[in-house]
C-alpha positions as CSV (number, residue, x, y, z in Angstrom):
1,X,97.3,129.6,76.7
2,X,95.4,126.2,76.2
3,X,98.7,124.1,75.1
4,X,101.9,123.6,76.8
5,X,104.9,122.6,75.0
6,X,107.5,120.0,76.1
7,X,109.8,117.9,74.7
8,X,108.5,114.4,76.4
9,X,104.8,112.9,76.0
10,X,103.1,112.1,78.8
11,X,100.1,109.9,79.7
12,X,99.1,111.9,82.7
13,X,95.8,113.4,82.7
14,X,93.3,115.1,85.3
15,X,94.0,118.3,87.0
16,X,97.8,119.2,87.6
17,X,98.8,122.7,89.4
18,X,100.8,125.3,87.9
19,X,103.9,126.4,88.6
20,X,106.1,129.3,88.4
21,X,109.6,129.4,87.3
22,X,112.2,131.3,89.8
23,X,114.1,132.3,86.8
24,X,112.3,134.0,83.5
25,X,112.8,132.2,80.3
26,X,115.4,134.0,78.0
27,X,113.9,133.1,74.4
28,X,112.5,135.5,72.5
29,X,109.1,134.4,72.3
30,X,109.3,135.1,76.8
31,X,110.6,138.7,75.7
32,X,108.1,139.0,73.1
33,X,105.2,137.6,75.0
34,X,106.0,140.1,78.4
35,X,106.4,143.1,76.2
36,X,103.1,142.3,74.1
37,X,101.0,141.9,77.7
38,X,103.1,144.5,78.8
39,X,104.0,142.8,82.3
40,X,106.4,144.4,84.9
41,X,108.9,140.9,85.8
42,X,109.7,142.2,88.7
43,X,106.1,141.8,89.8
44,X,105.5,138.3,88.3
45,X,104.9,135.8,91.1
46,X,108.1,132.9,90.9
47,X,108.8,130.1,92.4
48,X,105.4,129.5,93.3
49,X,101.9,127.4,92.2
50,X,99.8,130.0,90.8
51,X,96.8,127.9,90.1
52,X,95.9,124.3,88.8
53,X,94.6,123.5,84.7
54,X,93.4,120.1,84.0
55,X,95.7,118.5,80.8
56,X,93.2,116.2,79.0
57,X,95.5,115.4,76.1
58,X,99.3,115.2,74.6
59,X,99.9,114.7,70.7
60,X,102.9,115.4,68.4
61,X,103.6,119.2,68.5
62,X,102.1,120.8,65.5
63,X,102.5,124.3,63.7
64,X,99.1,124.6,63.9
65,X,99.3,124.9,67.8
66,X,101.8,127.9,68.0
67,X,98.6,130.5,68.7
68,X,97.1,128.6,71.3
69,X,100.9,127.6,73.0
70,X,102.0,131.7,72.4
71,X,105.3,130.3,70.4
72,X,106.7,131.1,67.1
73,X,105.5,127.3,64.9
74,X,109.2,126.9,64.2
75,X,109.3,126.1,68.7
76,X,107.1,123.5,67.6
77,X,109.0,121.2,66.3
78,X,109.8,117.8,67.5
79,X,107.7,118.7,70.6
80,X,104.7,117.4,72.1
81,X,101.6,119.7,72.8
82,X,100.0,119.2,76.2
83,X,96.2,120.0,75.7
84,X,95.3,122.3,78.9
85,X,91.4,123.1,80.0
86,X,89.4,124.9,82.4
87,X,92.2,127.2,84.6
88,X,91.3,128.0,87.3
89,X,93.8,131.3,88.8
90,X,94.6,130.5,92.9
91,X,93.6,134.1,94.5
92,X,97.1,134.6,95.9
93,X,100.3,132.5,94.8
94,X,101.1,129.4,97.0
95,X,104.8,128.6,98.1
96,X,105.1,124.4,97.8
97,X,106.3,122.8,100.9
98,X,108.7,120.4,98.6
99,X,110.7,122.0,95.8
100,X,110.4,120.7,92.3
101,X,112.6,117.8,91.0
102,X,111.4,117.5,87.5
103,X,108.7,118.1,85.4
104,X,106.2,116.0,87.9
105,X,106.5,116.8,91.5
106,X,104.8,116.7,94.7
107,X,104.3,120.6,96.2
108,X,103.1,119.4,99.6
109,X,103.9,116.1,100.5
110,X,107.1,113.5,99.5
111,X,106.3,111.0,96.9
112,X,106.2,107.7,98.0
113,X,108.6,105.9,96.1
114,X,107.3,102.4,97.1
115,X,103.7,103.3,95.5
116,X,104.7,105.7,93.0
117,X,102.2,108.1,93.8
């Protein structure tokens, strides 16, 4: 997919890494979208980066960017659209050494609070 879907805008851009749920989404558009690519969930790498995508862009959501976000247009509502380019797949997943604690984290070394990095 070339746009995620959140509820908050962000002005983040540059290359960000992707990762991996530990729990599957239970909407139908997750049920939908594993039974059309017809993936086995017990074989999905979780909790885990799986590779890095560069976001270049965030905008209103629009129903116009349901293909490209693999959501029903109705899920775009009231939602931002994060523009995503060039993915590039790690060759086997990577486990973070920090867990998540938002939507931004830091997967291999504390954020420095003092500098906001």
């Amino acid at each position: 997919k070339t746009i995620e879907v959140r509820t908050l805008e962000t002005n983040v851009r540059g290359t960000i890494y992707l990762y991996t749920s530990k729990v599957v989404a239970d909407i139908p558009a997750a049920r939908r979208a594993i039974e059309d690519h017809s993936l086995d969930i017990d074989r999905l790498p979780r909790g885990c980066l799986v590779g890095r995508v560069n976001l270049v862009s965030c905008r209103a959501g629009a129903r116009r960017d349901a293909d490209a976000a693999c959501l029903p247009a109705a899920m775009m509502k009231s939602r931002f659209s994060w523009e995503l380019a060039e993915p590039v797949r790690f060759p086997e997943p990577v486990r973070p050494r920090f867990l998540p604690y938002g939507v931004w984290f830091y997967p291999f070394r504390k954020r420095n609070r003092e500098t906001s990095e």
